[in-house]
C-alpha positions, -999 to 999 in steps of 0.1 A, spaced: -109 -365 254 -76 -352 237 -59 -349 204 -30 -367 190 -8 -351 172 9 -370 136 43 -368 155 29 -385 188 12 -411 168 45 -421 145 70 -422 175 39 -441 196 35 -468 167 73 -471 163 79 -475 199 47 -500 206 57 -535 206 34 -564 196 36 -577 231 19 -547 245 -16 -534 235 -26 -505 259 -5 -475 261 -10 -461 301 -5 -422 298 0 -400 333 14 -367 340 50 -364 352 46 -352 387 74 -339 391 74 -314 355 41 -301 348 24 -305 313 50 -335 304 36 -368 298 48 -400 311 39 -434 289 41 -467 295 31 -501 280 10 -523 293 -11 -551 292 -40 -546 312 -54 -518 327 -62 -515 367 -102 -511 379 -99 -472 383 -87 -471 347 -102 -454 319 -97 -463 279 -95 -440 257 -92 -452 216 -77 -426 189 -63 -431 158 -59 -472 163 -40 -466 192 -55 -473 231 -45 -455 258 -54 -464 296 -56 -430 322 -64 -435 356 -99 -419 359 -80 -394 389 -58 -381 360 -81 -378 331 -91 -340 343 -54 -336 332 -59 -344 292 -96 -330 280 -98 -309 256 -52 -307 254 -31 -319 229 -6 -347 234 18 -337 213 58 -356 207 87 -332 208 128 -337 204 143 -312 219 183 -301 210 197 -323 232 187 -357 221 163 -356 249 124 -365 237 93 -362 252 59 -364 253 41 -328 261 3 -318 268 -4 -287 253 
C-alpha cells in the first residue's frame, strides 16, 4: 500500500502508547500531501488495516486512493513544527 520511512517509524513507536494499538492515518484536508494520525482502539466498518513494520494503521477505505504506491515519511521542520508528509 505505502512505504514507511525509518524516521516515521521511530517518531510513530515513540509516540504510540500501550493503551492504543491502531494508528488511524488521513489526509489533512485542509494542506494537501500532509498526514494527519491518530490513536485508536478500534477501527470503524469502512476501515481498512494496513500492517508495516510491526506497526497497524487503520485508513478509511474512501482515503486509501490517497497512500498507494507514496511514501509516509516524518519531517521537523525549522520551526519546531513536525509533521507527517506523503510523498
Amino acid at each position: 500500500m505505502f512505504i514507511l520511512t525509518e524516521a516515521a517509524k521511530t517518531e510513530l513507536q515513540n509516540r504510540l502508547q500501550n493503551s492504543y494499538q491502531l494508528i488511524r492515518l488521513q489526509m489533512r484536508k485542509s494542506c494537501f500531501m500532509k498526514a494527519k494520525l491518530t490513536f485508536e482502539n478500534a477501527m470503524q466498518a469502512n476501515d481498512e488495516i494496513i500492517t508495516l513494520d510491526e506497526l497497524q494503521f487503520i485508513i478509511d477505505k474512501a482515503e486509501c486512493h490517497y497512500f498507494r504506491s507514496k511514501t509516509l515519511d516524518f519531517i521537523p521542520d525549522t520551526t519546531g513544527f513536525k509533521q507527517f508528509e506523503v510523498i
